[in-house]
LUMKE-577548 format. One record per residue (C-alpha): residue in three letters; x, y, z. Coordinates in steps of 0.25 Angstrom, whole numbers. Layout:
N
ALA | X | Y | Z
...
//
This chain:
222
UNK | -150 | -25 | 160
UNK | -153 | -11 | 156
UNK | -158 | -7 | 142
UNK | -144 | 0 | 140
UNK | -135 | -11 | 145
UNK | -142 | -20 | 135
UNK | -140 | -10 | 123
UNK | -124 | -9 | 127
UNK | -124 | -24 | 128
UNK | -130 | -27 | 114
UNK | -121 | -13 | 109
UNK | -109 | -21 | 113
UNK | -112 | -34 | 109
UNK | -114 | -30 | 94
UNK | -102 | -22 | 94
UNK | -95 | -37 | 99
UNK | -103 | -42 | 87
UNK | -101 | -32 | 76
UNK | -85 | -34 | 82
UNK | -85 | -49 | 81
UNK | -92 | -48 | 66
UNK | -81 | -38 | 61
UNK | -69 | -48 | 67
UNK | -76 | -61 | 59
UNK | -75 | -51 | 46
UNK | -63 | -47 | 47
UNK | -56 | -61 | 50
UNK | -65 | -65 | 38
UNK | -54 | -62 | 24
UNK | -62 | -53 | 15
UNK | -55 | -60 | 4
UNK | -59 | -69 | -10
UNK | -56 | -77 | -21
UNK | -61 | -76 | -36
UNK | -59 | -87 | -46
UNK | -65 | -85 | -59
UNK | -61 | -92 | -73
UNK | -68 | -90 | -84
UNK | -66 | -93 | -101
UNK | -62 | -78 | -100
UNK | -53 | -76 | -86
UNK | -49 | -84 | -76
UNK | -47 | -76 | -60
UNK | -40 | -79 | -48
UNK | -42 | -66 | -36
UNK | -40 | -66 | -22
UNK | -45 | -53 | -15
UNK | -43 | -50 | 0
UNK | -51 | -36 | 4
UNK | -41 | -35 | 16
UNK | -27 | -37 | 10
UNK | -16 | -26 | 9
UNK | -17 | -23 | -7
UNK | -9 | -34 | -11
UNK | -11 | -40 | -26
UNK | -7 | -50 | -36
UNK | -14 | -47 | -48
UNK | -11 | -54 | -61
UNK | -23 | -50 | -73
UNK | -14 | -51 | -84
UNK | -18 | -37 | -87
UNK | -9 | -28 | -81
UNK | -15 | -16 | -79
UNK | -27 | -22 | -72
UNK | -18 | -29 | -62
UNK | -11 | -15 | -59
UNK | -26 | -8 | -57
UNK | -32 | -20 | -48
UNK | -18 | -19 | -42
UNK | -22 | -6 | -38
UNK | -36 | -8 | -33
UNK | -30 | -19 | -23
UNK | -17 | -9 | -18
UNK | -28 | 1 | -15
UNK | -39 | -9 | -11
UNK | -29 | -12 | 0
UNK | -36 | -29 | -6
UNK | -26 | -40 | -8
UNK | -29 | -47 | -23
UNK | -26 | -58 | -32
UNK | -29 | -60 | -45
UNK | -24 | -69 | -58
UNK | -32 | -67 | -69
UNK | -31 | -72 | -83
UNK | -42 | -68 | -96
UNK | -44 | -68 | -109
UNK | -45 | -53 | -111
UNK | -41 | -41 | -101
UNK | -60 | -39 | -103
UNK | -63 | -53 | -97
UNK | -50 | -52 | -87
UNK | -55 | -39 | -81
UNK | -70 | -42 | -78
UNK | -66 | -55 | -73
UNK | -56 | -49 | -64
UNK | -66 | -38 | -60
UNK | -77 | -48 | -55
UNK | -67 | -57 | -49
UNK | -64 | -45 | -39
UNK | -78 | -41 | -35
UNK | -81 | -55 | -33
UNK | -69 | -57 | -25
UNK | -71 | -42 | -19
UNK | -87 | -46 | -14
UNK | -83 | -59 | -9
UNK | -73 | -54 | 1
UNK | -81 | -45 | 6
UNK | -92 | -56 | 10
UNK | -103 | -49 | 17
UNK | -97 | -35 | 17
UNK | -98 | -34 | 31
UNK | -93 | -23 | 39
UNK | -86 | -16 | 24
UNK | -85 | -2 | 22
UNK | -92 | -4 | 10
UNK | -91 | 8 | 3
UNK | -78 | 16 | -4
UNK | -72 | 26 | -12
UNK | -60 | 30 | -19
UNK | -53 | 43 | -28
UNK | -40 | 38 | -32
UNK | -29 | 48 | -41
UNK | -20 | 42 | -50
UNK | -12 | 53 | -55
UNK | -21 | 60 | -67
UNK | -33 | 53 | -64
UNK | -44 | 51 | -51
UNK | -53 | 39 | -49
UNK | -64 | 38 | -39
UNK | -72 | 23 | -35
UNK | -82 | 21 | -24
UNK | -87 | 8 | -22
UNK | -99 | 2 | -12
UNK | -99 | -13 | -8
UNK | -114 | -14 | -9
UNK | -117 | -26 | -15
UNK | -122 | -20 | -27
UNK | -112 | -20 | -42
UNK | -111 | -6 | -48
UNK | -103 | 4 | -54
UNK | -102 | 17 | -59
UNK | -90 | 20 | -66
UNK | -84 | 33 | -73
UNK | -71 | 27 | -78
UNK | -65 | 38 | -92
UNK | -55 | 30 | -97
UNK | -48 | 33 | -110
UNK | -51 | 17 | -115
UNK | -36 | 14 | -116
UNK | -30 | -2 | -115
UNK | -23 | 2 | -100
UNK | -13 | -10 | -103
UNK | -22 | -19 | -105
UNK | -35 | -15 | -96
UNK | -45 | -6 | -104
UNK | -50 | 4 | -97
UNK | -64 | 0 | -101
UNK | -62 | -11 | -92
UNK | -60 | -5 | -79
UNK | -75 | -2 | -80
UNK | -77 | -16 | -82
UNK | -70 | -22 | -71
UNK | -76 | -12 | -61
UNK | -91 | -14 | -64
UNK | -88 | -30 | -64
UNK | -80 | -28 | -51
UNK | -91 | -20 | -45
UNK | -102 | -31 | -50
UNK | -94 | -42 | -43
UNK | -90 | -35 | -31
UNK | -105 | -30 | -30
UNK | -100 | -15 | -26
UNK | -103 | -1 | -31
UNK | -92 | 3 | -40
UNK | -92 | 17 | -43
UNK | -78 | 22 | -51
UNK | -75 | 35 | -57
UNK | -63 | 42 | -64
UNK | -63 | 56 | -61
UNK | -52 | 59 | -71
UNK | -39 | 55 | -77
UNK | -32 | 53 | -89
UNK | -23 | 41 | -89
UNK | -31 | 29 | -90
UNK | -23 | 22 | -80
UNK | -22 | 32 | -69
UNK | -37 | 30 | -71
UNK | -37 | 17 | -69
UNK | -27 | 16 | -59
UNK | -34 | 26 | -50
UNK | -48 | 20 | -51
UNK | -43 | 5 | -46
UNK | -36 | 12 | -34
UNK | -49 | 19 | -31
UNK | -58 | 6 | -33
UNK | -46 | 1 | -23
UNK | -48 | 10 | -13
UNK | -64 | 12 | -13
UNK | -64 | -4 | -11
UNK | -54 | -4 | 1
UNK | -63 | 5 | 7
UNK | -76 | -1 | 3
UNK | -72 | -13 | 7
UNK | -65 | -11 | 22
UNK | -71 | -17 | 34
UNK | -79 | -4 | 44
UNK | -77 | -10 | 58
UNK | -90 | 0 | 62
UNK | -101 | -8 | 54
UNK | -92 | -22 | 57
UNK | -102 | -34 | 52
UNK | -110 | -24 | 46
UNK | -114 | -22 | 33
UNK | -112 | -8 | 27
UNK | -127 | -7 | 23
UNK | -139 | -2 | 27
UNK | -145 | -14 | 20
UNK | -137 | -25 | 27
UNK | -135 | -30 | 15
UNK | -124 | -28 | 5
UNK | -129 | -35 | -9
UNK | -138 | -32 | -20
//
């Protein structure tokens, strides 16, 4: 057979692979479930990456429910969380590193992932921005100016919190800025809609580089 006739035949015999790999990953559910009980909390969450932004969310702290709300209706994720702690500190944490595990786990290898998102969301008076990069590797930079109010219940100061111990658990790139506002909600509201949509991006499936993963390394850890 002719050198070319050979190159066609392997060409269309590694699309037929790459084809077959991308079918087994999708028929796979990029889903997971986090239990964690401690003497400070105790977590139940269910996270399916390709759901239709479906919740139920019950933290005893309302105003986190509403903002996690919002990270799943614009994450395009379905969730499910009951969470009980001894203080709103303890609660969010725990809450936070439940969701990365949860968030790491479904994404198993990360094969075939876009890997990589941005967002600027408005809310009003105020303007939040968050890229994020699945590569394995826990880190944040954040820029969050809140005027350190209570927010129902949920201190500002711990919005910092619960995205560096997301990032860490879902071993991602987390970088979050408010460019300006002045209502510490809006604030907030806005940055958890942007977190949302970086993260559907970030984490959709690329039919081009099906079986792949997105790195020049092959290798998406530490």
């Amino acid at each position: 057979m002719p050198l070319f006739l050979l190159q066609v035949v392997r060409f269309i015999n590694n699309l037929k692979y790459a084809k077959l790999v991308l079918e087994e990953t999708m028929k796979k559910p990029r889903a997971a479930t986090i239990k964690r009980e401690t003497k400070e909390t105790r977590i139940s969450l269910e996270l399916n990456l390709d759901g239709s932004g479906k919740w139920q969310i019950d933290t005893g702290l309302k105003m986190f429910d509403h903002l996690l709300s919002q990270l799943v209706q614009h994450g395009r994720f379905d969730l499910k969380i009951s969470a009980t702690g001894d203080d709103p500190h303890h609660l969010i944490e725990d809450v936070a590193i439940c969701l990365g595990r949860a968030l790491g786990e479904a994404l198993g290898e990360k094969r075939s992932i876009i890997r990589m998102g941005d967002a600027s969301v408005p809310m009003d008076d105020a303007l939040a921005m968050v890229a994020v990069d699945i590569s394995g590797r826990g880190y944040t930079v954040l820029e969050l100016p809140f005027s350190d109010n209570d927010m129902a219940g949920f201190p500002t100061d711990l919005i910092r919190h619960f995205l560096e111990s997301f990032a860490i658990e879902a071993r991602l790139n987390l970088h979050a800025r408010i460019l300006y506002g002045i209502n510490d909600h809006h604030k907030a509201e806005a940055l958890f809609k942007a977190l949302g949509r970086a993260l559907d991006t970030a984490t959709r499936i690329d039919q081009r580089i099906s079986g792949e993963l997105p790195s020049t390394k092959g290798l998406l850890e530490d």
